[in-house]
N, C-alpha and C positions, 0 to 999 in steps of 0.2 A: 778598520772601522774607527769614526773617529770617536774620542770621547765623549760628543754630544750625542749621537746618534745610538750608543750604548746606553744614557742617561733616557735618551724617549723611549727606547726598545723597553727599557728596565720599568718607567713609566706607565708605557701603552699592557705590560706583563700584570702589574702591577692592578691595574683599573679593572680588568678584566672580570674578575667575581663579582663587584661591583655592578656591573651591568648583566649581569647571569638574568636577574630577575624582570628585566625588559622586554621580556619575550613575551609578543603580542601573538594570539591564536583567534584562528576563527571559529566563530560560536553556529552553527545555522540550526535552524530550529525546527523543525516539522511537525506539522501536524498530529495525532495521536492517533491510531490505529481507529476505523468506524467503530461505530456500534456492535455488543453485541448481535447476532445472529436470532431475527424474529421467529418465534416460534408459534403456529397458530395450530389450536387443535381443530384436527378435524380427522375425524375417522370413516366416514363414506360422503360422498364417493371419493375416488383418487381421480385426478386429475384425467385430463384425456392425454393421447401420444400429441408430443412435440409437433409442431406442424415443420415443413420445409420452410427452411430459408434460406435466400443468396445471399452469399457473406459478398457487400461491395469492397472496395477497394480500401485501403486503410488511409486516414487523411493526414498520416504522419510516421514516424520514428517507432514501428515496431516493439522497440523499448519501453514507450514511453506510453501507446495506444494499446488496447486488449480488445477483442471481439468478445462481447458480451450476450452469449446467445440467447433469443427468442425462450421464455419461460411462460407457464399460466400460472396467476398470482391468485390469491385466495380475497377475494371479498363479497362476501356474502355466497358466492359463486365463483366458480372459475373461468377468468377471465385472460386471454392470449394478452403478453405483453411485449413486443417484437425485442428482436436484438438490436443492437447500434454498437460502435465504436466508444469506448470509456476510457480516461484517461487515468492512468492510474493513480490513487489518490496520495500513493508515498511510495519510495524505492519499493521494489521485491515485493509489491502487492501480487496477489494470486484473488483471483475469480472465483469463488469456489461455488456450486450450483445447489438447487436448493434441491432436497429428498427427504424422504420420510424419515423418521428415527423412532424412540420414545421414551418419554419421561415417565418413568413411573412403571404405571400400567396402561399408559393409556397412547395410543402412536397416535404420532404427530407430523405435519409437513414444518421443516425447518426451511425457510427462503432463505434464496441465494444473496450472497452476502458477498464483502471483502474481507483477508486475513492476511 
C-alpha cells in the first residue's frame, strides 16, 4: 500500500464518529386507537337473535379487510345494522362485538367497537 492511500485510509478511519450522528430514520405516524367503547344502558328488552348473513366475497388483502358482522344497535329501539367489509383502522386492529356487561349494578349493552 502506498503511503497516500494509508494517509486516506487513516483519514476516511478517522471521519468516521463524525458522521455516527447522520443517521436519518423513518418516523410514520398512525393514527390513535378509536374511541372508547359506547356503552348504552338498557336493561329490557335484549336485543333479538342475529339474523343470517352471507358474507360476500372480500374486496381486498385479507390483512388489511375484516368482515364486520351484521349487529342490532340500540336507538331508542333495536334496530338491524348489516355487516360489510371494514378496513382496519391501524395494524393488529381486532373487531371486537358488542354484548352485555355491567357497570355498577346496573347491565348494560357495550357496542361493538375497535381494539
Amino acid at each position: 500500500m502506498t503511503r497516500l492511500n494509508l494517509l486516506k485510509l487513516a483519514l476516511a478511519a478517522g471521519l468516521i464518529p463524525f458522521f455516527a450522528g447522520c443517521v436519518t430514520r423513518e418516523v410514520v405516524y398512525r393514527p390513535a386507537p378509536g374511541p372508547a367503547p359506547t356503552a348504552v344502558v338498557v336493561t329490557d328488552p335484549a336485543p333479538p337473535s342475529a339474523q343470517v348473513e352471507v358474507i360476500p366475497p372480500a374486496p381486498g388483502d385479507l390483512g388489511v379487510w375484516v368482515w364486520v358482522p351484521g349487529e342490532y344497535v340500540w336507538r331508542g329501539q333495536w334496530v338491524w345494522r348489516g355487516g360489510h367489509w371494514a378496513a382496519r383502522p391501524y395494524p393488529g386492529a381486532v373487531w371486537i362485538h358488542g354484548g352485555w356487561g355491567w357497570r355498577g349494578h346496573r347491565r348494560i349493552w357495550i357496542g361493538a367497537h375497535w381494539r
